[in-house]
C-alpha positions in Angstrom: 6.0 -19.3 -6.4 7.7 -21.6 -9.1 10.5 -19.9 -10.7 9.4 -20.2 -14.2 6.5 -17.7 -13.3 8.3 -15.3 -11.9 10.5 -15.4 -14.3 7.4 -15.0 -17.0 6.8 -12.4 -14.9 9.7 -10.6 -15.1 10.0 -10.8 -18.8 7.2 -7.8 -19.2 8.9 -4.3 -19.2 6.0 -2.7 -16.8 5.7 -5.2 -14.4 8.1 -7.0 -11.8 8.4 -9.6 -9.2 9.2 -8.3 -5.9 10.2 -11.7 -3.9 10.8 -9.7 -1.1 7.3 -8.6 -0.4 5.7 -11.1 -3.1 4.8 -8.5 -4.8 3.8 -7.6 -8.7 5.1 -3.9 -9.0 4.3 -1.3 -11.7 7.4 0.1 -12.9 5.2 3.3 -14.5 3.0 5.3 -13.1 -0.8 4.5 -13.4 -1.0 6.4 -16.5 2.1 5.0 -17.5 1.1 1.3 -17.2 0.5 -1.7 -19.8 -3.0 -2.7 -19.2 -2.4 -5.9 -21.6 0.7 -6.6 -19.6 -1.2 -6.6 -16.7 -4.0 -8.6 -17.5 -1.6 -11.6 -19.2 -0.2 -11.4 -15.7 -3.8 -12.0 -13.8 -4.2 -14.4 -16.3 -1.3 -16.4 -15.6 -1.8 -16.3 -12.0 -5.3 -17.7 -12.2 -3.9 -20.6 -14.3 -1.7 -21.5 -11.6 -4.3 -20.6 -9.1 -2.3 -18.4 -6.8 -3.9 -16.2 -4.8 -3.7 -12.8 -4.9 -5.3 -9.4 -3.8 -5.2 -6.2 -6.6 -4.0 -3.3 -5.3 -3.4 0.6 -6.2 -1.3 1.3 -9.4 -1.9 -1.8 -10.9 0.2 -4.0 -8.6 -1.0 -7.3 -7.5 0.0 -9.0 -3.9 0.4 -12.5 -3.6 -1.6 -13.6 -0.5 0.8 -17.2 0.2 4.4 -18.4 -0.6 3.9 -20.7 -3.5 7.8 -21.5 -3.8 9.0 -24.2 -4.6 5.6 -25.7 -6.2 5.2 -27.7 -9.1 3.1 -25.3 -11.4 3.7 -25.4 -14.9 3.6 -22.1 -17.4 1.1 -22.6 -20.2 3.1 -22.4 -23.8 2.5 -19.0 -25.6 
């Protein structure tokens, strides 16, 4: 995933990148969790078009490696 999107990403306080498993973690529990954080990230990943699966406990799971690409982050 290009490196300006994770790092978007990993600018919310409830959510992180986990490269590892690529991987958008909830740092809260489910009650604990920023519902407009979250959905800024699903937007953001549809812009770029990655694909991804939602999971339990608001985390989402990329479904390809998308390193490296050329994707640009829309100006906020």
């Amino acid at each position: 995933m290009a490196q300006k999107l994770i790092d978007k990403i990993n600018s919310f306080n409830t959510f992180k990148f986990d490269t590892a498993q690529k991987r958008v973690v909830n740092l809260q529990d489910f009650e604990g969790a920023d519902v407009d954080e979250f959905l800024e990230i699903q937007y953001l990943l549809d812009c770029h078009r990655v694909e991804y699966n939602l999971e339990k406990n608001f985390e989402i799971q990329i479904k390809r490696n998308l390193e490296g690409s050329h994707m640009k982050l829309p100006n906020f």
